[in-house]
C-alpha positions in Angstrom: 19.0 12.5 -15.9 15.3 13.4 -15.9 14.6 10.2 -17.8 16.4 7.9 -15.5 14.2 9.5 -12.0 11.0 9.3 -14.4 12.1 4.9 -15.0 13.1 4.5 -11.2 9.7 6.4 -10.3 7.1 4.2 -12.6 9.2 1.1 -11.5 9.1 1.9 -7.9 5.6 2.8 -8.1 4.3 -0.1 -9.9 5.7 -2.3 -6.9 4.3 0.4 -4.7 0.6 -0.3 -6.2 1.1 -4.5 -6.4 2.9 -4.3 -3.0 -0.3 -2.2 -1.2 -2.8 -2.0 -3.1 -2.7 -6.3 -4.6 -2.1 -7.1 -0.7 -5.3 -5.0 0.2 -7.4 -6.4 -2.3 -6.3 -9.9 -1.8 -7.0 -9.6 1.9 -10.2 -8.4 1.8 -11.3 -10.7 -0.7 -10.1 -13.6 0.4 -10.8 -13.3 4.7 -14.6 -13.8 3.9 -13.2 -17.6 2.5 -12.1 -17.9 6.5 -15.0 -16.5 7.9 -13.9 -13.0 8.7 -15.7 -10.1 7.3 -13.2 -7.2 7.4 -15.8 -4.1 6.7 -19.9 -3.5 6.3 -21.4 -2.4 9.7 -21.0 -5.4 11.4 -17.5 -6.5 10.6 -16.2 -9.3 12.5 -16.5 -13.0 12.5 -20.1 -14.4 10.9 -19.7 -17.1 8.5 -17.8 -20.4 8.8 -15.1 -21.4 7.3 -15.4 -21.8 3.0 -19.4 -21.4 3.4 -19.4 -18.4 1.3 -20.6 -19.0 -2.1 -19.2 -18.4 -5.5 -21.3 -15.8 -7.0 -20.5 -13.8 -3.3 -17.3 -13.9 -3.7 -17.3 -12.8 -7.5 -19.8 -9.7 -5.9 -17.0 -9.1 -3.1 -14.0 -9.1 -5.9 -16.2 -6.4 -8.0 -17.3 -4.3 -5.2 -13.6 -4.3 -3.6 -11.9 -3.3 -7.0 -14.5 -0.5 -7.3 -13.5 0.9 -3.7 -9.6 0.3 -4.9 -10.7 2.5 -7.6 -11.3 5.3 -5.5 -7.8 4.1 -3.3 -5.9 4.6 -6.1 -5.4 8.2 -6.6 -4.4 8.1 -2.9 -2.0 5.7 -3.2 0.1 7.4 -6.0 -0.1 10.8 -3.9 1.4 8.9 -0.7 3.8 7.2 -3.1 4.9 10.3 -4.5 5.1 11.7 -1.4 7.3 8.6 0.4 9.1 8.4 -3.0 10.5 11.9 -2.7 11.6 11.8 0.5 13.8 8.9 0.1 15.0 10.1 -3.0 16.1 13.3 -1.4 17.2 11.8 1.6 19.7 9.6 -0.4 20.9 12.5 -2.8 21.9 14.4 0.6 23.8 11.3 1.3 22.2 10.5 4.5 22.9 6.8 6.4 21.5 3.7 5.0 20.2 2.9 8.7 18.2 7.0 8.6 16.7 6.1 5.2 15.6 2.5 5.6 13.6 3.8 9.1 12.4 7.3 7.7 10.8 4.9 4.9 9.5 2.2 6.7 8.1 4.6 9.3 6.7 7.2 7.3 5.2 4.4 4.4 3.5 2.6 7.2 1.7 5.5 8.9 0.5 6.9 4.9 -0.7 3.4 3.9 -2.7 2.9 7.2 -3.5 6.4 7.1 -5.0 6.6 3.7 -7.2 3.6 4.6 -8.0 4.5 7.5 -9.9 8.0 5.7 -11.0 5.8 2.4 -12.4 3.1 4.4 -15.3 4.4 5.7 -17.2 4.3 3.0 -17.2 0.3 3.1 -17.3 0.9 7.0 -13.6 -0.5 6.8 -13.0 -3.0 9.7 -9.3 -2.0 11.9 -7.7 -5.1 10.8 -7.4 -4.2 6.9 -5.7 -0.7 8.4 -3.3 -2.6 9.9 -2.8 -4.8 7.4 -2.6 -1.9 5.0 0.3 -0.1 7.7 1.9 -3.4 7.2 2.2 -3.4 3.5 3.6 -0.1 3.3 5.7 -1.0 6.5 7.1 -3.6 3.9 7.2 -1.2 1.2 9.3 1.2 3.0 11.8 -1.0 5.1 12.6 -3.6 2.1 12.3 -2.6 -1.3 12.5 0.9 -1.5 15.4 2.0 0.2 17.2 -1.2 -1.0 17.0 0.0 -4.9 19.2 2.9 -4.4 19.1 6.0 -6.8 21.7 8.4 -6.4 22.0 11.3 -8.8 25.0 13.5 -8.9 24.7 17.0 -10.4 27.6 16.4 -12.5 25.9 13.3 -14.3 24.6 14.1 -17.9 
């Protein structure tokens, strides 16, 4: 039994971290190739579209997956967190319609939460916390509560 919640957990977790943290990086990589800047202290709009060069957006790639680094740790506390919850709230047979909103709700407001604290050390812009709530919006409405995981005590 123990082994079976320790598989679902790594193998909800690891979508967890692509789902969040892969959407987060690609965003705020790739928005500078539109123009957008999405943190710094003057976030906004200041380039045009596909005039940022090569070796800036090699430095922005670097820079962001040092300050996913530091996300990280975050993320798997929030997931464990969410995780739990679900977990528990299925075991105590709860509806499907309680569980799918619980998780969506309460995914969303952690993702866009966490951000919201880690950002400001890149000056995060509000955009990438929405886009962040979003993700874990995702997250928490379609995949987790969709791969159901229901232990009875009697199981061995």
């Amino acid at each position: 039994m123990f082994a079976a919640i320790v598989k679902d957990y790594i193998a909800m977790g690891t979508i967890f971290l692509f789902i969040f943290l892969g959407g987060l990086f690609a965003y705020l990589t790739l928005t500078p190739l539109i123009g957008f800047i999405p943190y710094s202290d003057t976030p906004g709009w200041h380039l045009g579209f596909f005039e940022i060069s090569s070796e800036d957006m090699y430095e922005n790639a670097l820079f962001m997956a040092s300050w996913l680094r530091m996300l990280i740790l975050y993320a798997l506390i929030i997931f464990t967190v969410g995780f739990a919850v679900v977990r528990v709230m299925e075991h105590r047979k709860q509806s499907q319609d309680v569980i799918v909103y619980t998780s969506g709700i309460l995914f969303a407001f952690l993702c866009g939460f966490i951000v919201n604290l880690v950002g400001w050390y890149i000056s995060i812009h509000i955009s990438a916390v929405v886009f962040s709530f979003l993700c874990g919006l995702l997250f928490g409405l379609f995949v987790l509560p969709k791969q159901r995981f229901i232990l009875s005590m009697t199981d061995r």
